[in-house]
Wavefront OBJ file of the C-alpha trace (Angstrom):
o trace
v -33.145 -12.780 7.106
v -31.204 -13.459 10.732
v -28.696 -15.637 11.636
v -30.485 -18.153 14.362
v -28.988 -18.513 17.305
v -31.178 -21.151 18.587
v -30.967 -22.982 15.808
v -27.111 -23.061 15.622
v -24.335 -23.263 12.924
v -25.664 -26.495 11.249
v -29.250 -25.256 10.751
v -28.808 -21.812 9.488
v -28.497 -20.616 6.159
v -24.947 -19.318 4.962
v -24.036 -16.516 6.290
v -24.119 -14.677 1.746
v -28.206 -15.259 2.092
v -28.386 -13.744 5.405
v -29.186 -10.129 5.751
v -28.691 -9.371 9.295
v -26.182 -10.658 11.597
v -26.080 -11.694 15.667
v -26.395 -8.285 17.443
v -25.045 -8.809 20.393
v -22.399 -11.926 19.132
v -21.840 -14.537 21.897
v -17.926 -15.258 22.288
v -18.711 -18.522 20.323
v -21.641 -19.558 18.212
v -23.278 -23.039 19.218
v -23.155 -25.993 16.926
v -25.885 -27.464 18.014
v -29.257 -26.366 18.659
v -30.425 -24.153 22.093
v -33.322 -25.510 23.649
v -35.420 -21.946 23.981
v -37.744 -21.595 26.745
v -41.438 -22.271 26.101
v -43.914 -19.775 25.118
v -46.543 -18.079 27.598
v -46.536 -16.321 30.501
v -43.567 -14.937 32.205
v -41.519 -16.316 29.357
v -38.624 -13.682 28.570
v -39.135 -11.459 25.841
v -37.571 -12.274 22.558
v -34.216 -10.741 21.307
v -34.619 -7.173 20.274
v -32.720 -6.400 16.837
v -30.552 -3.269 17.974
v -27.695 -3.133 15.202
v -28.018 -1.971 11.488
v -30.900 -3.471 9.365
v -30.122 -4.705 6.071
v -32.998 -5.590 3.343
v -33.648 -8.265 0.848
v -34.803 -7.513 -1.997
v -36.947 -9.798 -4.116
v -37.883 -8.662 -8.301
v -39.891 -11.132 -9.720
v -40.442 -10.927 -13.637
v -43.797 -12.248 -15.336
v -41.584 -15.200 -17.242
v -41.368 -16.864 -13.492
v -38.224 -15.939 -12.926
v -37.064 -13.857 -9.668
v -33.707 -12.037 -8.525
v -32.977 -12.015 -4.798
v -30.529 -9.178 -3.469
v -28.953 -9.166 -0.184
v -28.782 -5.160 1.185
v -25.896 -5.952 3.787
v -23.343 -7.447 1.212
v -24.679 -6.821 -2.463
v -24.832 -10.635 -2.945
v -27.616 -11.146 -5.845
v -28.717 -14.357 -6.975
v -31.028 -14.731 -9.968
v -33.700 -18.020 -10.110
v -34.767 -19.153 -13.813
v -38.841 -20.583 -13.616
v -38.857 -24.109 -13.581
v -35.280 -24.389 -11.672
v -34.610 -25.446 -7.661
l 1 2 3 4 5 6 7 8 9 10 11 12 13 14 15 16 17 18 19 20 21 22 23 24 25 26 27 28 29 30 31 32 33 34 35 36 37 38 39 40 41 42 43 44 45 46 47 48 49 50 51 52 53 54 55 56 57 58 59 60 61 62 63 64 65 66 67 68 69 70 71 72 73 74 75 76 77 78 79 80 81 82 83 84
């Protein structure tokens, strides 16, 4: 659904799957992971989403099949049952 910052360029799915973007885009992208700060108290908040949200849309048929649509860029991939 997001692009991952803390996850970085290698881990993240291509940008046609993704439905919503970096809001507030750093003036690169890391390549590697970010080491995010550990849950609990006074840990910061996470990242509000503040830019336009897209959908994905997900129409599954009886036969086992499904079609996947991407809201921010009409990108629409179909998946046969039985396929990977």
């Amino acid at each position: 659904m997001h692009f991952s910052l803390l996850s970085g360029q290698e881990y993240t799915a291509p940008g046609m799957f993704l439905a919503n973007s970096v809001d507030d885009e750093p003036a690169s992208m890391p390549i590697a992971p970010m080491t995010a700060p550990a849950p609990g108290p006074g840990a910061p908040p996470p990242p509000q989403h503040n830019g336009t949200a897209y959908w994905i849309k997900v129409s599954a048929q009886t036969s086992g099949s499904f079609t996947v649509t991407n809201a921010r860029n009409s990108f629409t991939k179909t998946y046969t049952a039985g396929t990977r």
